[in-house]
C-alpha positions as CSV (number, residue, x, y, z in Angstrom):
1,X,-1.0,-9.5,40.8
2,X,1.8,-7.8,38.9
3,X,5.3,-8.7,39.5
4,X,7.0,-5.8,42.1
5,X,8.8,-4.3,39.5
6,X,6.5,-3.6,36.7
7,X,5.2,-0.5,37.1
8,X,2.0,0.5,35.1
9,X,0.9,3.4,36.9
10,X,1.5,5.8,33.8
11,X,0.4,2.8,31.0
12,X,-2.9,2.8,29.5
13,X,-4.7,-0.2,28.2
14,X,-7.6,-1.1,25.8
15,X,-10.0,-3.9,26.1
16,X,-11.7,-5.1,23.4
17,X,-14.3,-8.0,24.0
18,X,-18.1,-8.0,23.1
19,X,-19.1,-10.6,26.3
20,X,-19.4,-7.9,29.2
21,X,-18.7,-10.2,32.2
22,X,-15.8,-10.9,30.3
23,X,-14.5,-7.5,29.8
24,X,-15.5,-6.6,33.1
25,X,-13.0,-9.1,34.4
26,X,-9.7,-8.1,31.9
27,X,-10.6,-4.6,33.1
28,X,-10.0,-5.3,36.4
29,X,-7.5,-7.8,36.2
30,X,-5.4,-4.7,34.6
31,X,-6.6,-2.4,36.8
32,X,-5.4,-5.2,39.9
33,X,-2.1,-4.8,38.1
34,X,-1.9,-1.4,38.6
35,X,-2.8,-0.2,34.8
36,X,-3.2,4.1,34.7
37,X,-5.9,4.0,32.1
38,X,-8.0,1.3,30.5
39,X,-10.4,2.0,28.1
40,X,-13.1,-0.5,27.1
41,X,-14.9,-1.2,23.6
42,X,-17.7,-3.8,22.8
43,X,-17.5,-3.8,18.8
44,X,-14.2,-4.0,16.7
45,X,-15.2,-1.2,14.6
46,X,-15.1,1.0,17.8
47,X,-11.7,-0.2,18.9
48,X,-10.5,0.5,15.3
49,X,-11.4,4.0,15.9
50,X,-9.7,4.3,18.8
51,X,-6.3,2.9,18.0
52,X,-6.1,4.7,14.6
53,X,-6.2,8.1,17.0
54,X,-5.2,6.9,20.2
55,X,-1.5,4.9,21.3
56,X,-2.0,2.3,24.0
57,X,0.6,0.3,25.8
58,X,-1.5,-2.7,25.7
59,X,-4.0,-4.1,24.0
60,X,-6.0,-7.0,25.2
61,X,-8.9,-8.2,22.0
62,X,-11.0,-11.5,21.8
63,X,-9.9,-13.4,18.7
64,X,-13.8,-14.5,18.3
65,X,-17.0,-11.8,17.6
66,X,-19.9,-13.6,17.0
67,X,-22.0,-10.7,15.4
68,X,-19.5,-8.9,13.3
69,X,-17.8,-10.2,10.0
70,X,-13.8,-9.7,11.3
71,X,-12.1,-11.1,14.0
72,X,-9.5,-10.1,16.5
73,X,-7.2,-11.7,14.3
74,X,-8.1,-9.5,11.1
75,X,-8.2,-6.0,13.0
76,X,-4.7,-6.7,14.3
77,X,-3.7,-7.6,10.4
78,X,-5.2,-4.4,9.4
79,X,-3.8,-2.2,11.5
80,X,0.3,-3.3,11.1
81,X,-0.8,-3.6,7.1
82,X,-1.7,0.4,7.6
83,X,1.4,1.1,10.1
84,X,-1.1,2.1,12.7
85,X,0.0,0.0,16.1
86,X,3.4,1.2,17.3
87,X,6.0,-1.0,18.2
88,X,5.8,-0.1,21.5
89,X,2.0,-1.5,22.2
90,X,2.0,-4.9,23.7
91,X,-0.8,-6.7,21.7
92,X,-2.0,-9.7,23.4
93,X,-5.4,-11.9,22.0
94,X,-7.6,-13.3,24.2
95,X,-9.6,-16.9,22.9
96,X,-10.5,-20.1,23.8
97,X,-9.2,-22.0,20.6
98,X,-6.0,-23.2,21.6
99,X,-5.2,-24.9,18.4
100,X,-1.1,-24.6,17.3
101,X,-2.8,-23.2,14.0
102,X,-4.4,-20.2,15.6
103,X,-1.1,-19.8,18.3
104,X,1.5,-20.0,15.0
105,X,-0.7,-17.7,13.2
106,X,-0.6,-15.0,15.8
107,X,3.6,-15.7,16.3
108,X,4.0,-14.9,12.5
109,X,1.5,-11.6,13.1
110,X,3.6,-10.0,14.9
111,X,1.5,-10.5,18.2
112,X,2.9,-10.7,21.7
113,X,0.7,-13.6,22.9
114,X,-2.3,-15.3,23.1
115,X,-4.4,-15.7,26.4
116,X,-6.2,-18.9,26.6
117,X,-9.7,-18.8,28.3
118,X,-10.4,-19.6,30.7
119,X,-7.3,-18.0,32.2
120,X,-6.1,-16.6,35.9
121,X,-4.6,-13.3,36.6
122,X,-1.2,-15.0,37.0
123,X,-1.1,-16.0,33.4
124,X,-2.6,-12.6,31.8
125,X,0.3,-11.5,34.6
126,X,3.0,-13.3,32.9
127,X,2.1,-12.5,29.5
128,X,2.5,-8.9,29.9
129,X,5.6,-9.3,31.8
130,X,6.7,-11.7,28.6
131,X,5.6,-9.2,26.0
132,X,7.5,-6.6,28.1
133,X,10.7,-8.0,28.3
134,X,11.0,-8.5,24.6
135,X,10.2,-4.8,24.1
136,X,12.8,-3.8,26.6
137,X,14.8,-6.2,24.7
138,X,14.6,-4.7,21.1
139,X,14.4,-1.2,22.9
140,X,17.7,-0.1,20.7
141,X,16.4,-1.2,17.7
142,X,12.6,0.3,18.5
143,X,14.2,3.6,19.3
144,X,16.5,3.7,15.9
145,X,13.2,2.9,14.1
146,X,11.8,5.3,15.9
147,X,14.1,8.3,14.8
148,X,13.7,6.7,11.8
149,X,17.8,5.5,11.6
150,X,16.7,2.6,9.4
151,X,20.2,1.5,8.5
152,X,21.4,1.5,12.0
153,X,18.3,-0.2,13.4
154,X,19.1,-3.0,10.4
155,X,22.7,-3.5,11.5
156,X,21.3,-3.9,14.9
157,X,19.2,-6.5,13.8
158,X,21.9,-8.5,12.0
159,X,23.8,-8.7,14.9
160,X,21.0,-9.8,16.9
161,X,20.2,-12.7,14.5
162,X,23.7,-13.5,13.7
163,X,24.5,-14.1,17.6
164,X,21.4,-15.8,17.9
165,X,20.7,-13.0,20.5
166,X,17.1,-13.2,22.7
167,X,14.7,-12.9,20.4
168,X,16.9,-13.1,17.4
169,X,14.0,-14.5,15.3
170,X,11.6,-11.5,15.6
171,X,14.7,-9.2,15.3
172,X,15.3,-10.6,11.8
173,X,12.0,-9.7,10.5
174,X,12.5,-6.6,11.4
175,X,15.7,-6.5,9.9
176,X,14.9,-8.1,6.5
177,X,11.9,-5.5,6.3
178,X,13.9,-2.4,7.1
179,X,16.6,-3.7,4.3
180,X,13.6,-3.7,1.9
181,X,12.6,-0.1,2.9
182,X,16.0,1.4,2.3
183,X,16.6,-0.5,-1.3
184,X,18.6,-3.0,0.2
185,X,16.7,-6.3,-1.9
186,X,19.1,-8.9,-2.1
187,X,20.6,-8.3,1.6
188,X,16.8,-8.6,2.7
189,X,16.2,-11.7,0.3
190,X,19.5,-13.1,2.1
191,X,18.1,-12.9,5.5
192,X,14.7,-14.1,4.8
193,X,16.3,-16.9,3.1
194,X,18.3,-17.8,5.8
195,X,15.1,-17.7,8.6
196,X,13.5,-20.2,6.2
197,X,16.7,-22.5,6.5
198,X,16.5,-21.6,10.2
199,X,12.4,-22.5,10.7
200,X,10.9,-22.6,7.8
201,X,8.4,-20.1,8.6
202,X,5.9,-18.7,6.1
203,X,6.4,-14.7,6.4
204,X,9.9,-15.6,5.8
205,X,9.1,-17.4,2.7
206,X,7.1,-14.4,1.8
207,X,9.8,-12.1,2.5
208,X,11.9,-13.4,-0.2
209,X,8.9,-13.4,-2.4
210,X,8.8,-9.5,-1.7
211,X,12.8,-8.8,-2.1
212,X,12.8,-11.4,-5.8
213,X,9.6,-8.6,-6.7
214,X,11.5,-5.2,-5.6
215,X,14.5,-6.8,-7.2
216,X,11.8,-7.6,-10.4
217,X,12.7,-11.0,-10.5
218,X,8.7,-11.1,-10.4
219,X,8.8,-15.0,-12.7
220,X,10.3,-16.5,-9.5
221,X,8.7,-14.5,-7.2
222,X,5.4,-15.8,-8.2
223,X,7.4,-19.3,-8.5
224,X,7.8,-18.7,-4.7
225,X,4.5,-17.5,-3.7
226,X,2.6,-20.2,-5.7
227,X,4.3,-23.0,-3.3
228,X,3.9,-20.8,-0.1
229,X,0.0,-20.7,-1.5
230,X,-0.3,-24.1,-1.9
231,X,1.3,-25.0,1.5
232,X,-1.2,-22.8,3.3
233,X,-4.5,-21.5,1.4
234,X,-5.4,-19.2,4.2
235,X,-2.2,-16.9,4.2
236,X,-3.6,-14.1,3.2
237,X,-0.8,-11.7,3.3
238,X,0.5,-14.2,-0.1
239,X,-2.3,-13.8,-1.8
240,X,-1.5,-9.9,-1.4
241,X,1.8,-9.8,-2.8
242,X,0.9,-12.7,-5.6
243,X,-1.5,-10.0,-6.8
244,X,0.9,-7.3,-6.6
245,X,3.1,-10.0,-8.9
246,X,0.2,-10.1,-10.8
247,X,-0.3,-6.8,-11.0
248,X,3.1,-5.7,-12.3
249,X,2.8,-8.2,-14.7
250,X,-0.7,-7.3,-16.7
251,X,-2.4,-10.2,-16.0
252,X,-5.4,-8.1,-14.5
253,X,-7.5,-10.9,-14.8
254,X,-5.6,-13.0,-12.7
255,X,-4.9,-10.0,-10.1
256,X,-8.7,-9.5,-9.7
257,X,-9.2,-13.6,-9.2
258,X,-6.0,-13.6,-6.2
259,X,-8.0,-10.1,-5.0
260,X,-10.9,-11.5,-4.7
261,X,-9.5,-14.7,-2.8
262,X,-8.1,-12.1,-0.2
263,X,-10.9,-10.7,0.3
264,X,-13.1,-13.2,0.6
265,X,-10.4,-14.9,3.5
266,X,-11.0,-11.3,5.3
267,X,-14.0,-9.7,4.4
268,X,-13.7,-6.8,6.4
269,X,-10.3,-6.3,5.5
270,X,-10.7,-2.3,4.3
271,X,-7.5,-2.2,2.1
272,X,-8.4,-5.8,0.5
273,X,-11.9,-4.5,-0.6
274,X,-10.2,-1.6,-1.7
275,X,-8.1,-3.6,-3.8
276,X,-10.8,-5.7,-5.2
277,X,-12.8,-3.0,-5.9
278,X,-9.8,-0.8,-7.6
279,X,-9.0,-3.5,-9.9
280,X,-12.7,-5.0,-10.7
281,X,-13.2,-1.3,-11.7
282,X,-10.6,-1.2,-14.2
283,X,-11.0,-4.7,-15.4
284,X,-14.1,-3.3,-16.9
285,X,-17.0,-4.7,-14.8
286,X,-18.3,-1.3,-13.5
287,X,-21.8,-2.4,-12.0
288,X,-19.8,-5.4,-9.8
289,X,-17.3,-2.5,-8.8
290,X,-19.7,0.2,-7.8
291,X,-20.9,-2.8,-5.2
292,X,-17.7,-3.6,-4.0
293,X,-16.4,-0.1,-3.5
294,X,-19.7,1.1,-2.2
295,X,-19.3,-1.3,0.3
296,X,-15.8,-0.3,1.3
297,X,-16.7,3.4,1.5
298,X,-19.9,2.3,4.0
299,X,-16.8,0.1,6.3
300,X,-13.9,1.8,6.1
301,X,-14.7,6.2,5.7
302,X,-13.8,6.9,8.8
303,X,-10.6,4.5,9.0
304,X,-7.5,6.2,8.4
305,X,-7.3,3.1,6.2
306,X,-9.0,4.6,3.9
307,X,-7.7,5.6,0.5
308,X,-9.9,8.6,-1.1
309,X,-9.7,7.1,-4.6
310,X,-12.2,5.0,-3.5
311,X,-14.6,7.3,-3.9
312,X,-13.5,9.1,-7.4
313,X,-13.6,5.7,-8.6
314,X,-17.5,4.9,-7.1
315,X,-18.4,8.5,-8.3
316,X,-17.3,7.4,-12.0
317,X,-18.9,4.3,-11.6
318,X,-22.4,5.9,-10.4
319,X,-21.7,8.3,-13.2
320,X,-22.2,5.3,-15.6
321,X,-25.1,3.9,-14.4
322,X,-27.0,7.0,-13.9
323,X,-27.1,7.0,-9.8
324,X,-27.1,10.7,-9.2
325,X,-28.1,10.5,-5.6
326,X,-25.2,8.3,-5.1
327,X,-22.8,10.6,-6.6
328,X,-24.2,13.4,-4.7
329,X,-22.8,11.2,-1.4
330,X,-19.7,10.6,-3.2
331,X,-19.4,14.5,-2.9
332,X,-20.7,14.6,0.3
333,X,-18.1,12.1,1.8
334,X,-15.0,14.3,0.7
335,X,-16.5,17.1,2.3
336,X,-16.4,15.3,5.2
337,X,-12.9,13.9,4.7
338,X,-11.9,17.7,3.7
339,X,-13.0,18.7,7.1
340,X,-10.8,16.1,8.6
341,X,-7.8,16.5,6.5
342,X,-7.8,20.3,5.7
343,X,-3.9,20.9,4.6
344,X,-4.4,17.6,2.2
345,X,-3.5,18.9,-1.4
346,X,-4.5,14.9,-2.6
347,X,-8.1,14.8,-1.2
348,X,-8.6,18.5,-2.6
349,X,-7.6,17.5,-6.4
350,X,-9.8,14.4,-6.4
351,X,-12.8,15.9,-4.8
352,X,-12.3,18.3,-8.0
353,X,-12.6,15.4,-10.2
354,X,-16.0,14.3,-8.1
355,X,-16.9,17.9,-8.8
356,X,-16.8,17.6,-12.3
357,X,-18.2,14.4,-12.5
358,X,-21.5,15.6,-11.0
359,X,-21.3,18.6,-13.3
360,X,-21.5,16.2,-16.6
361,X,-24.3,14.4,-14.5
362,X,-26.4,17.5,-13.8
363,X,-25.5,18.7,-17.5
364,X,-23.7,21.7,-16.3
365,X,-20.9,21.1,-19.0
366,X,-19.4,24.2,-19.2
367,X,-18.7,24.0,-16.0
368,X,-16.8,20.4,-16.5
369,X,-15.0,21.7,-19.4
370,X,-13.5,24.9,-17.2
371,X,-12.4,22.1,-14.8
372,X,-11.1,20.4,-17.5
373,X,-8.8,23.1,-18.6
374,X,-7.3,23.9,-15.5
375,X,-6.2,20.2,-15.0
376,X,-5.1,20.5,-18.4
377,X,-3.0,23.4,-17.7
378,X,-0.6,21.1,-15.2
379,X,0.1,18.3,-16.6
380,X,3.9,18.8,-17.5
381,X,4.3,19.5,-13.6
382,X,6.9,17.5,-11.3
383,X,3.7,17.2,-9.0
384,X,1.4,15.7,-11.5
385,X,0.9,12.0,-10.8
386,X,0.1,8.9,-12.6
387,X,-3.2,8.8,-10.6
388,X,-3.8,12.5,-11.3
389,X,-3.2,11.4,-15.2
390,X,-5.5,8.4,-15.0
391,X,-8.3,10.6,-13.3
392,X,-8.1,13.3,-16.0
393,X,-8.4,10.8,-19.2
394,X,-11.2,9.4,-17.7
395,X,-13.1,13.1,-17.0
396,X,-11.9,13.7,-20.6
397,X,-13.5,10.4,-21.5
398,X,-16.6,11.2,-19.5
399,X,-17.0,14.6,-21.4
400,X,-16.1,12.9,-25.2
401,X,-18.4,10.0,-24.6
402,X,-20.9,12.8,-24.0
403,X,-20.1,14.2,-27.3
404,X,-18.7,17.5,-25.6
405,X,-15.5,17.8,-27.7
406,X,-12.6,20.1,-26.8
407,X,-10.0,21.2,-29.5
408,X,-6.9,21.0,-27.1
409,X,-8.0,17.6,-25.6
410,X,-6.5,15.2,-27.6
411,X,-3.3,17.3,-27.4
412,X,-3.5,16.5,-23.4
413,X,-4.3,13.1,-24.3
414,X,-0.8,12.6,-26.2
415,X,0.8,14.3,-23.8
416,X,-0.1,12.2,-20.9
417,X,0.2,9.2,-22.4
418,X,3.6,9.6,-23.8
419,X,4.5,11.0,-20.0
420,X,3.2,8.2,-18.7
421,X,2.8,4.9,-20.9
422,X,6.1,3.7,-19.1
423,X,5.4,-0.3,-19.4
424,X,2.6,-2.3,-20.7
425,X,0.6,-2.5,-17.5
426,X,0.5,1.3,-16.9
427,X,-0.6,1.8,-20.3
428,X,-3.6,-0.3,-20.1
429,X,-4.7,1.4,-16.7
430,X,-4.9,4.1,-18.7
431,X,-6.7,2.6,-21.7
432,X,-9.0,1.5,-18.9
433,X,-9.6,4.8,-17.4
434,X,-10.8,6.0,-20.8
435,X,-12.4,2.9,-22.1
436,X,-15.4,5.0,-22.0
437,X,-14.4,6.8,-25.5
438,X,-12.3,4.4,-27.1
439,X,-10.6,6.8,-29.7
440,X,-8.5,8.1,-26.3
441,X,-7.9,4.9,-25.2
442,X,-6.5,3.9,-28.9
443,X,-4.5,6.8,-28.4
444,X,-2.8,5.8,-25.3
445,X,-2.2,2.6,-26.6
446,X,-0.6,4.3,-29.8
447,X,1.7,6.0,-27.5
448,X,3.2,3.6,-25.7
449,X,4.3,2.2,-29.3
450,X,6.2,5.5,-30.0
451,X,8.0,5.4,-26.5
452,X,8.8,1.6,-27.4
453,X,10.4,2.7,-30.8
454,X,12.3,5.7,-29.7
455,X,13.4,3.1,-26.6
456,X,14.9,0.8,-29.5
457,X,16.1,3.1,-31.4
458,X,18.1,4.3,-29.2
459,X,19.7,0.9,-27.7
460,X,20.5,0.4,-31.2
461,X,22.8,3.4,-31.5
462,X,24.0,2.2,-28.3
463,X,25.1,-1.5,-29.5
464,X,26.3,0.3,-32.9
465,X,28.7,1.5,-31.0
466,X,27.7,5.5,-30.4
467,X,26.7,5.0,-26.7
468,X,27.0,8.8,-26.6
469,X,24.5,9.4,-29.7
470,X,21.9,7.4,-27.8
471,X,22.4,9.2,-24.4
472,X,22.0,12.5,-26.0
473,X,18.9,10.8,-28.0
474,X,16.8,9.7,-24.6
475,X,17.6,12.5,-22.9
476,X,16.3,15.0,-25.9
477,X,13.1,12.5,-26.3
478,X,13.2,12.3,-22.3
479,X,12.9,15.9,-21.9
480,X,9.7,16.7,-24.4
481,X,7.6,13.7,-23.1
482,X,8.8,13.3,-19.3
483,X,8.5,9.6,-20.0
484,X,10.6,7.8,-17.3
485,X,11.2,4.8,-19.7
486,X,13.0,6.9,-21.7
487,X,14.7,8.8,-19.0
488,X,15.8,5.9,-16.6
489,X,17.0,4.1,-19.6
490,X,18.9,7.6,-20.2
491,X,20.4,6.9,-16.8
492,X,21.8,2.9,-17.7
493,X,23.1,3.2,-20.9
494,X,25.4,6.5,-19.1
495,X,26.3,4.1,-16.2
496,X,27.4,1.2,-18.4
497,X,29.3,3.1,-21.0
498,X,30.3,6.2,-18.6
499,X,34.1,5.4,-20.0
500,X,33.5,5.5,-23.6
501,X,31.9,8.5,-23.7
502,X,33.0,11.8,-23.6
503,X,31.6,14.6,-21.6
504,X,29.9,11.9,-19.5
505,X,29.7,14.2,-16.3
506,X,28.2,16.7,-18.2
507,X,25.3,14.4,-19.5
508,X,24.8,12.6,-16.4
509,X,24.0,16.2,-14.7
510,X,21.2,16.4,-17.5
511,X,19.7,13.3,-16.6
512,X,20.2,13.3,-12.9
513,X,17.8,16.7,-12.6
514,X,15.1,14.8,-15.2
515,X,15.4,11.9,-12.7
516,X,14.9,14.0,-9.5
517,X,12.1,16.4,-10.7
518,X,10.0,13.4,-12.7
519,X,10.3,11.1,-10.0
520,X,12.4,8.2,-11.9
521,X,13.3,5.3,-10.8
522,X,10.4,4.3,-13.4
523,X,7.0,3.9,-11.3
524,X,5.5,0.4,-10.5
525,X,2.2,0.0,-11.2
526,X,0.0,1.0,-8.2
527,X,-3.8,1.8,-7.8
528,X,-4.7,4.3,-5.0
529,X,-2.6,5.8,-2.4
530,X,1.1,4.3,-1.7
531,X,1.3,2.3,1.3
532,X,3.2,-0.4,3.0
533,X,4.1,-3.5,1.1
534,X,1.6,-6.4,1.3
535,X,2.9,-9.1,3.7
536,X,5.5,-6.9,5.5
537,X,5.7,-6.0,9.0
538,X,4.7,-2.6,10.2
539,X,7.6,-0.2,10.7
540,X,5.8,2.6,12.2
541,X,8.1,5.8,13.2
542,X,8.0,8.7,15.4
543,X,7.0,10.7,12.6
544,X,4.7,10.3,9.2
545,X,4.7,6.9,8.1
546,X,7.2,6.9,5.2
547,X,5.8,6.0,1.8
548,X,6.6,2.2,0.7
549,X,7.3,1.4,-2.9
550,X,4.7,2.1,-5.2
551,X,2.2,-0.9,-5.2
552,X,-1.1,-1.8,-4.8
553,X,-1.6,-2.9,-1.1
């Protein structure tokens, strides 16, 4: 029975286990306890539903499903990757594979326990209590995450790992991963560092793999990675961020290959398809990624895991091979993602594009081309995004390759690709995007050139001595493309040489508001929505999640 002073009568619980005599008896067992509510779900998919909509205070799920592709394990993994299980839920796995493998694995998820089968009430008993004195322990720090007080929740984690305080270990990852949040990279790397000199553990290792990457030390962050990799294969969450490293880098090749490893470890990991799909779709192979992206759209549309460029993407793909009864779902699904998500601007502006895609495949071009136009008409705007860019060349694309030709296109085309052609990578996910009508994607290419020379140009001035002469030159050349190369570097060739130039204040106004309203610091390279880093631990709020770093999760 529960212990006198735990009082459950206003907790909730769900139980998720596909054997019914066993579910019958973890229901009970809770409800012997004293539990309010407990809820009870057969299939993973349904408890995935439920916990994306509904908070519980526990959580009781079978490690093993014998019918379904994911584990216990993997919907746990999924839902901290997508900030969707609150601090406050005491997650507990239920299996009978007590092997120090699967028990270390769950430790280093995050989890608050395993319960071996076969088990007596006692022990599911004291692994609540357990769980529930380490939340009433980190209670200060929970309720500073909570208000979202990032950098006082961080100093109380510090001091909690410092003093080797109770649970001094877990408060460190939660430390190192709110110093990431608030730009704090080396202080995070410090910490992790000092966990692995402490116990060696691998999300710490990874940890300083992430803080070398947001620091873009990416050489030794892969360095890192490529020894956590080969120390354990089946860390998934490495093969993540080593494809974010990969990513970042170009290597898109390599990125799909460390993908497709992570998928294949969890196959019904939604945001790992997604991944694989995303990047197999701009690699080039559009068949193999209208499988893989299909499939992801069938698992994951009604997870809030879901990113809606999956579907633009699979409409472009069905585009090119002709599937019209495909894309006519494609369009089908975002009404049905519209109807959940009414007041979303995002899922709006690519069902447009979906639109217009099934206007070239129906041949109603004119009707593409006014779409066209009125995309065309905002691209100079704070709002509009690198994914908004990259989903207009390719409709442009779609409608050249069709041998519709606009006079003011190639006009847009130079105009997002000098906005946007802000590194290597970016600039060949654009090329991709239009690789249907190679002129464009020349173009693109072309541009990233002339933001290279006006870049050196400009640091030549600058090591001529005229610091000042090469301000005024990026922010001039800053202004009329919006490229934030141009205006970030702007912003560190000012900071360096602040003293030896004259009317510094003045000029750093000018590039502080290009900074602000074209959303400089320079982007990573991302695919899809913005979500929370790959391999970090969940920091879910009161509020809205806050958007990670720009990266492909």
């Amino acid at each position: 029975m529960a212990l006198p002073e735990d009082d459950l009568s206003a907790s909730s619980a769900l139980v998720i286990e596909s054997n019914p005599t066993s579910r019958s008896i973890l229901v009970a067992q809770l409800r012997d306890f004293g539990m309010g509510t407990v809820l009870q779900c057969a299939r993973l998919v349904d408890a995935r539903r439920q916990l994306e909509y509904r908070t519980f205070d526990v959580v009781l799920c079978e490690h093993h499903f014998a019918n379904e592709v994911m584990s216990g394990q993997d919907l746990l993994d999924d839902l901290r990757r997508n900030q969707l299980l609150p601090f406050s839920t005491v997650f507990i796995m239920v299996t009978a594979e007590a092997t120090y493998a699967k028990v270390a694995e769950a430790a280093e998820s995050a989890l608050d326990g395993y319960l071996l089968k076969p088990h007596k009430a006692t022990h599911l008993g004291e692994r609540l209590r357990q769980a529930r004195i380490r939340k009433i322990s980190l209670a200060e720090i929970f309720t500073a995450i909570e208000a979202e007080d990032f950098e006082r929740a961080a100093e109380l984690c510090l001091h909690r790992f410092e003093s080797r305080g109770l649970f001094w270990l877990y408060a460190a990852r939660v430390g190192a991963e709110l110093l990431l949040r608030t730009g704090k990279c080396a202080q995070a790397q410090i910490l992790y560092e000092a966990v692995v000199a402490a116990k060696t553990l691998p999300w710490a290792k990874l940890g300083v793999a992430r803080s070398l990457l947001d620091e873009g030390q990416i050489s030794k962050a892969t360095s890192t990675l490529e020894n956590l990799i080969n120390e354990d294969p089946s860390y998934a969450d490495a093969y993540d961020v080593m494809g974010r490293a990969q990513f970042e880098l170009g290597k898109f090749d390599k990125a799909l290959a460390t993908y497709k490893m992570a998928s294949e470890l969890t196959p019904a990991s939604i945001t790992r398809l997604q991944n694989l799909g995303m990047m197999t779709y701009y690699s080039g192979d559009r068949a193999e990624a209208e499988k893989i992206l299909d499939r992801t759209t069938r698992l994951g549309l009604d997870s809030k895991m879901f990113d809606c460029q999956t579907l633009v993407l699979l409409a472009f793909a069905r585009l090119d091979c002709g599937d019209s009864k495909g894309l006519q779902r494609c369009r089908d699904d975002f009404v049905r993602l519209i109807d959940r998500n009414p007041d979303s601007k995002r899922h709006r502006r690519l069902a447009n594009i979906v639109d217009a895609l099934a206007a070239i495949q129906q041949h109603q071009f004119a009707q593409a081309v006014d779409a066209v136009r009125a995309m065309s008409k905002v691209v100079q705007s704070p709002d509009f995004d690198f994914e908004s860019a990259s989903n207009l060349l390719a409709l442009m694309a779609q409608l050249a390759n069709k041998a519709i030709q606009l006079d003011e296109v190639e006009s847009v085309v130079d105009t997002l690709s000098m906005r946007f052609c802000t590194s290597r990578p970016l600039t060949e996910l654009l090329a991709a995007a239009a690789a249907v009508h190679e002129p464009y994607a020349a173009r693109i290419r072309d541009a990233q050139a002339q933001i290279l020379k006006l870049t050196e140009h400009a640091m030549l001035l600058s090591m001529e001595g005229d610091p000042k002469a090469a301000v005024k030159n990026l922010i001039f050349h800053g202004s009329s493309t919006l490229n934030g190369k141009l205006i970030e570097t702007a912003h560190l060739v000012l900071h360096r040489y602040a003293e030896k130039i004259e009317d510094a204040q003045g000029l750093n106004e000018m590039v502080q508001d290009l900074r602000t309203r074209f959303g400089t610091p320079i982007s990573r390279p991302a695919l899809g929505e913005q979500k929370r880093q790959a391999g970090g631990l969940t920091l879910r709020t009161g509020g809205a999640p806050a958007k990670a770093p720009s990266t492909l999760t």
